[in-house]
C-alpha positions as YAML, in Angstrom:
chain: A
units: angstrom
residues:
- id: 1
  name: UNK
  ca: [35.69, 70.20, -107.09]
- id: 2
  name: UNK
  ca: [33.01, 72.75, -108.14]
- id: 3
  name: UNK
  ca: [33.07, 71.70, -111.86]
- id: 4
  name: UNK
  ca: [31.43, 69.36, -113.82]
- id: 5
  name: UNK
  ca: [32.63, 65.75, -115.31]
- id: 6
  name: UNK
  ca: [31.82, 63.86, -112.16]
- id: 7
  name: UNK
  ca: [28.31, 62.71, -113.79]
- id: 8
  name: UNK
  ca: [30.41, 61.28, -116.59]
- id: 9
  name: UNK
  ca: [32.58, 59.05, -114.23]
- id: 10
  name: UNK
  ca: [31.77, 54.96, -114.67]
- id: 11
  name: UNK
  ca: [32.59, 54.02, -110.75]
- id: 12
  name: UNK
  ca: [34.51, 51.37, -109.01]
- id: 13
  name: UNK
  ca: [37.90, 53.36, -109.06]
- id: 14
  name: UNK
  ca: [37.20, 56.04, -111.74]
- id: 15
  name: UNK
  ca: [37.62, 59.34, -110.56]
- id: 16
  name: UNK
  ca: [38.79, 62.60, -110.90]
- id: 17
  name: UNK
  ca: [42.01, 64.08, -109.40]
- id: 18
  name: UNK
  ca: [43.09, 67.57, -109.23]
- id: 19
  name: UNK
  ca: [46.83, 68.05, -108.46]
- id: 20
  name: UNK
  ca: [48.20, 71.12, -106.41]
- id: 21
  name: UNK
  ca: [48.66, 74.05, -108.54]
- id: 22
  name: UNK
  ca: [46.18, 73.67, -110.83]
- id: 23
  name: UNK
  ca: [42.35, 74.44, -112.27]
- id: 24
  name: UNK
  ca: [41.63, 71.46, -114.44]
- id: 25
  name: UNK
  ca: [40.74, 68.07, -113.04]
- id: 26
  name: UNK
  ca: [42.60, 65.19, -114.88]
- id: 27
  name: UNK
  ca: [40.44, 61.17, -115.02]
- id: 28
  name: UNK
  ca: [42.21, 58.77, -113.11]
- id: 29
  name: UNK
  ca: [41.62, 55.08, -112.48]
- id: 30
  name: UNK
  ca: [42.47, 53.57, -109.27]
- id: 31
  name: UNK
  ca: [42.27, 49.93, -108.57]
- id: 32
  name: UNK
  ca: [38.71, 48.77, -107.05]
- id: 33
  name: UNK
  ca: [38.04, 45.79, -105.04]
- id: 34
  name: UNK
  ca: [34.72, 45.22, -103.98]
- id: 35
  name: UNK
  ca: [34.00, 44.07, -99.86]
- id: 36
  name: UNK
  ca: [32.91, 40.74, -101.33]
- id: 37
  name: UNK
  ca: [35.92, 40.31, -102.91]
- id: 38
  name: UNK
  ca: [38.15, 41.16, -99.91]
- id: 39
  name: UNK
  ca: [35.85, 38.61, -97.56]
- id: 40
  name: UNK
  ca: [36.81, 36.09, -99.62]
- id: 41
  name: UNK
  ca: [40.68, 36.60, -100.04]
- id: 42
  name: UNK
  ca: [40.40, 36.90, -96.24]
- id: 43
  name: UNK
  ca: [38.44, 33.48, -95.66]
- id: 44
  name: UNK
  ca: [41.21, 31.82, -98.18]
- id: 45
  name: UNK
  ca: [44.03, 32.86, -95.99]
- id: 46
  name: UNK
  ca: [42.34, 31.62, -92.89]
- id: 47
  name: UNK
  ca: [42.04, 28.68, -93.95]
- id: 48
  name: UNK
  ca: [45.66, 28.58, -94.67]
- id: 49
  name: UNK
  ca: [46.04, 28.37, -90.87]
- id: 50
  name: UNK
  ca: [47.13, 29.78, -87.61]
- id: 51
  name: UNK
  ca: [49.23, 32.94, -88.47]
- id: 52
  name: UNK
  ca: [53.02, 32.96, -87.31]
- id: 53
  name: UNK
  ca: [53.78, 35.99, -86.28]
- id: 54
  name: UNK
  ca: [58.02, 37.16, -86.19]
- id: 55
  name: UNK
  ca: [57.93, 38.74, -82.43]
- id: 56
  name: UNK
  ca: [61.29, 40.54, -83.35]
- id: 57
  name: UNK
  ca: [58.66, 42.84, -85.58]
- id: 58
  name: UNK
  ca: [56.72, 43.52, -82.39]
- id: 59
  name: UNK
  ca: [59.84, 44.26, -80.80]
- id: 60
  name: UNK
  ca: [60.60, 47.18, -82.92]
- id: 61
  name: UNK
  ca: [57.73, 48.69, -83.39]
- id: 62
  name: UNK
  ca: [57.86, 49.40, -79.24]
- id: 63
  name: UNK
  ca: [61.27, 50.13, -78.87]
- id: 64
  name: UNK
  ca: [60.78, 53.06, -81.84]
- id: 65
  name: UNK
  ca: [57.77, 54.26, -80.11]
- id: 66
  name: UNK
  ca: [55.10, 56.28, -82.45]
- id: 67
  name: UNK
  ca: [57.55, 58.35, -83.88]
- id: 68
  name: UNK
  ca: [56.07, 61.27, -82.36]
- id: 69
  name: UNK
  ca: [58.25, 63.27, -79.51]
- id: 70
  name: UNK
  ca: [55.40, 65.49, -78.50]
- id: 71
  name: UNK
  ca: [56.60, 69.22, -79.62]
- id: 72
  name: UNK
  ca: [54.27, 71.98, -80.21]
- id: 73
  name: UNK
  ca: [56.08, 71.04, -84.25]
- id: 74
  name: UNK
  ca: [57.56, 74.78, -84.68]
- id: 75
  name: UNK
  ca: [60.65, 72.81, -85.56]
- id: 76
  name: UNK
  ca: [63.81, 71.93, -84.00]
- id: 77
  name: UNK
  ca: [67.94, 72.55, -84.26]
- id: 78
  name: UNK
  ca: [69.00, 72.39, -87.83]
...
């Protein structure tokens, strides 16, 4: 950002944001969650089970393609 205040900044989701248009950095606080923490949620859900998975999800996903139709992106018919 080329300004101070980032010294100042606790961690774990504190941080500084500066929106479009403008010179001043504002503190924000975004939600943290630590690897060990994710591990752990991901352990308890495997031992939830097998996953079921809805096919008809799959389905849709590769009849829509990426949603990407290749053009150079100077636009189309309006």
């Amino acid at each position: 950002i080329d300004q101070g205040g980032a010294e100042q900044l606790l961690g774990h989701g504190d941080m500084l944001y500066m929106p479009p248009g403008t010179s001043l950095p504002i503190r924000v606080h975004g939600a943290f969650v630590s690897d060990d923490e994710v591990h752990r949620v991901v352990e308890a859900w495997k031992l939830r089970g097998t996953p079921d998975y809805n096919d008809d999800i799959l389905a849709g996903v590769e009849e829509a393609g990426s949603g990407f139709d290749g053009g150079s992106g100077e636009g189309g018919e309006d």
